[in-house]
N, C-alpha and C positions, 0 to 999 in steps of 0.2 A: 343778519348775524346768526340766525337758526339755521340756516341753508351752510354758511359757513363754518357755523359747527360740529351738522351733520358730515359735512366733506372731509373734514379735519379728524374725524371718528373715524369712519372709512379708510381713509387714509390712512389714517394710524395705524388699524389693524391689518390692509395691507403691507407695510413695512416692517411689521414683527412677522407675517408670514415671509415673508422673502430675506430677511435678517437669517429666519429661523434656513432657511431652505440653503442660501448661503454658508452656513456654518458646519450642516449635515452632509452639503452637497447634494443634499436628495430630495425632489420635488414632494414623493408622498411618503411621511413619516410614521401616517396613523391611515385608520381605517377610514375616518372623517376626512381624510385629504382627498382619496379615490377607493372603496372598498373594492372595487373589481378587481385594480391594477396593485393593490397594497395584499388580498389575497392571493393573488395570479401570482405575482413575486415573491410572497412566503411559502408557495407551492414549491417553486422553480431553488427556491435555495434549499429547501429541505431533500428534493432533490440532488443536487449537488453535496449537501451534506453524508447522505448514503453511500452516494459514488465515493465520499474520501473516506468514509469508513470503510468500504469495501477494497478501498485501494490500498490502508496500513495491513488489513488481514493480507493482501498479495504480495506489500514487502515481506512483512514476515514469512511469508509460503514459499519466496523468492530465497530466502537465507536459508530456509529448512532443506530445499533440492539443491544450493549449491552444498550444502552441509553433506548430502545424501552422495553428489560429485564427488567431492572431496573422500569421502569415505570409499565409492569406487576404485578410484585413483589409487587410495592406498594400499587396498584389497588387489587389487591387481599387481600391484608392484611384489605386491608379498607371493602371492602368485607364482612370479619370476623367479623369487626366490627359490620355492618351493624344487619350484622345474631346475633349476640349479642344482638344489642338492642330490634332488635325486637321481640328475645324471650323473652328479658323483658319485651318489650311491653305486649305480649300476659299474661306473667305471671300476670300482674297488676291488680287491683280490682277498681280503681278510673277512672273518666277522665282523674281527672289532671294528675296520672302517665303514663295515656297515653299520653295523647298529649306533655307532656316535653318531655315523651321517644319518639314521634314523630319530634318533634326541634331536639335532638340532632341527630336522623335519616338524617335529610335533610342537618345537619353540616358536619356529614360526608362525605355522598353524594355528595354535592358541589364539595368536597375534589379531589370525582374520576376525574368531569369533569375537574377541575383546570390542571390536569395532563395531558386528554386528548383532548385538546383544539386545534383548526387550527394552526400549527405553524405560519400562518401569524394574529394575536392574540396578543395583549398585552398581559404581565404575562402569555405566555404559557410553564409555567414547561417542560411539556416533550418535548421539542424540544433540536435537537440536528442539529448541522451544517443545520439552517435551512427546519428542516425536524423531524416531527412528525407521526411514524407508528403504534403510537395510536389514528392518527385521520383521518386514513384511507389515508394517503397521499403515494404517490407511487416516492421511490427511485431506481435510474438505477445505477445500477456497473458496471466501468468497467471494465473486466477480461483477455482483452487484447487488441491487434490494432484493433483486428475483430470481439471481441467478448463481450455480454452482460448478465445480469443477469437484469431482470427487479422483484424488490421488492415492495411486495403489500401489504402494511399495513392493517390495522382494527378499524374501530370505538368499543371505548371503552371507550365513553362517557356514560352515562346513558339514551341516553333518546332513543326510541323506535328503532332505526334504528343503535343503538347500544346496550348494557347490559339490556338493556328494565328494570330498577330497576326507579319505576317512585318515585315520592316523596311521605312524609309520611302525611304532614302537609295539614286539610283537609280534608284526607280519615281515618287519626288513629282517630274515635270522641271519641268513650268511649269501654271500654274493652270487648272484646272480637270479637271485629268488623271481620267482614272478610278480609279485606284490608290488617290485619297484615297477615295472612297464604298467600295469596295471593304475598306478600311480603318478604316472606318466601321461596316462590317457586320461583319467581322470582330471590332470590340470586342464590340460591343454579344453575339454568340452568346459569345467568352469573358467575359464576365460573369454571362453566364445558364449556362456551364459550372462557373464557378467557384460559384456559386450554389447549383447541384446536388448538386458536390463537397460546401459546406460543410455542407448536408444530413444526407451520409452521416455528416461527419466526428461532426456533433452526436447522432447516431442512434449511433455507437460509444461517444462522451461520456457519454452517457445510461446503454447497456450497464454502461460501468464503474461508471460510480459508484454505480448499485442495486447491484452485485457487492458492493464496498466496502462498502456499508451491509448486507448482508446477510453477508458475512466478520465485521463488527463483532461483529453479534450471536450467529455460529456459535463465536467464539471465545468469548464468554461463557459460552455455554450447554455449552461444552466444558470450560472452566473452570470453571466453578458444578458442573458435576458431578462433575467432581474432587474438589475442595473439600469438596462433599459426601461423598463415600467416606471422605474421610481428616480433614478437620478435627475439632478437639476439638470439644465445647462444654467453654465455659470454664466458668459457672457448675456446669454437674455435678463437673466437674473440680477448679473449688473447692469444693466441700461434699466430694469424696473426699478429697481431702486434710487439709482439716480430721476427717474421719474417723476416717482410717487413722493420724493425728496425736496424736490421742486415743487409738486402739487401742497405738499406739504405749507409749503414756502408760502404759496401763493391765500390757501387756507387761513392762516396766521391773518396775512398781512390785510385779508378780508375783513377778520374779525376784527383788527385796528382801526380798518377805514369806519365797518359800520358802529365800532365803538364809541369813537372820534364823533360819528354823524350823531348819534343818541344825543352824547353828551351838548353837541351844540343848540340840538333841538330843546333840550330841557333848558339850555342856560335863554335861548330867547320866549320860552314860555315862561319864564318863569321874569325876562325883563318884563 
């Protein structure tokens, strides 16, 4: 009956181990199940936890350069405009159609800097989480626990130390002034600046988003090996329990027999 109740303790606590392990799906839950393989895999996840904070800081880095695109794009088009008017200008025969064609010159104009304004700026359009790399401000990515991408925006304001497209109003007095060709060359080199700029900006684009796809995969592989160290397999897990279920079975029905035996030996000692 001692043998059969030791079995039946044993057993027992087998079966809340594999209950437990069933339920978790994960063979080691504590440090007492396996410390090598239960530290190794809180390594390996803290790990992959890095990689996906590093990987939110790259979405966000990712919406602040298409933000900085986007601001390109518009900058340019106004640009166009730009070159527009002042081939009208130059076409013109009066003051007056100069100098109106010089107001709307400077309207547009305006327009660029409104976009590429200090992100720390009232009304600065092009900002994006804080952060403007049309006005030469510089964003840091992170790319992992250890690693960096430092991002170097571009002024792409108009005034000298940016697109150098100075204003119109002024200098356009009466037609055929020089100020207009002069203004004319001036677009045409910030367009071919801003050209350059967007370049780079797609060469960082590019950077991040390999990062990204390659974060994807680090955190899996950091994950998967976790998983490995500590997940059950179920199937083993149900054949042990079905088992240890049966051993169970068979424990019990020990303790009946040798019960049963006790009992009969006392009742003829006692005839």
């Amino acid at each position: 009956m001692q043998s059969s109740l030791l079995t039946l303790k044993d057993t027992t606590s087998l079966i809340n181990r594999t209950l437990e392990r069933t339920s978790t799906g994960k063979k080691v839950n504590s440090a007492l199940d396996d410390a090598v393989n239960f530290f190794l895999a809180q390594s390996l996840t803290q790990n992959a936890s890095d990689f996906a904070t590093a990987k939110d800081n790259m979405a966000i880095s990712v919406r602040t350069l298409k933000a900085a695109d986007a601001g390109i794009t518009a900058i340019n088009s106004l640009l166009s405009n730009l070159k527009s008017i002042a081939q009208n200008a130059k076409s013109a025969t009066t003051t007056l159609a100069v100098t109106t064609f010089a107001a709307a010159y400077d309207v547009v104009r305006n327009q660029i800097d409104s976009i590429a304004v200090s992100s720390g700026t009232n009304n600065a359009d092009g900002t994006f989480n804080s952060k403007n790399l049309l006005a030469a401000e510089v964003m840091t990515v992170q790319l992992g626990s250890s690693s960096s991408l430092t991002v170097t925006g571009f002024d792409a304001s108009t005034g000298a130390t940016g697109l150098n497209v100075i204003a119109a109003t002024g200098a356009w007095t009466a037609p055929g002034v020089g100020a207009i060709d002069t203004a004319l060359t001036d677009i045409d080199n910030a367009m071919q600046s801003l050209k350059n700029n967007a370049q780079l900006m797609s060469s960082n684009m590019s950077i991040v988003t390999i990062r990204q796809k390659f974060a994807d995969n680090m955190i899996k592989q950091f994950t998967g090996g976790a998983e490995d160290l500590t997940n059950a397999d179920m199937n083993e897990e149900s054949a042990n329990l079905l088992m240890l279920q049966t051993r169970q079975a068979l424990a019990l029905q020990g303790i009946s027999i040798a019960g049963q035996a006790a009992q009969a030996s006392l009742r003829l000692n006692g005839g």
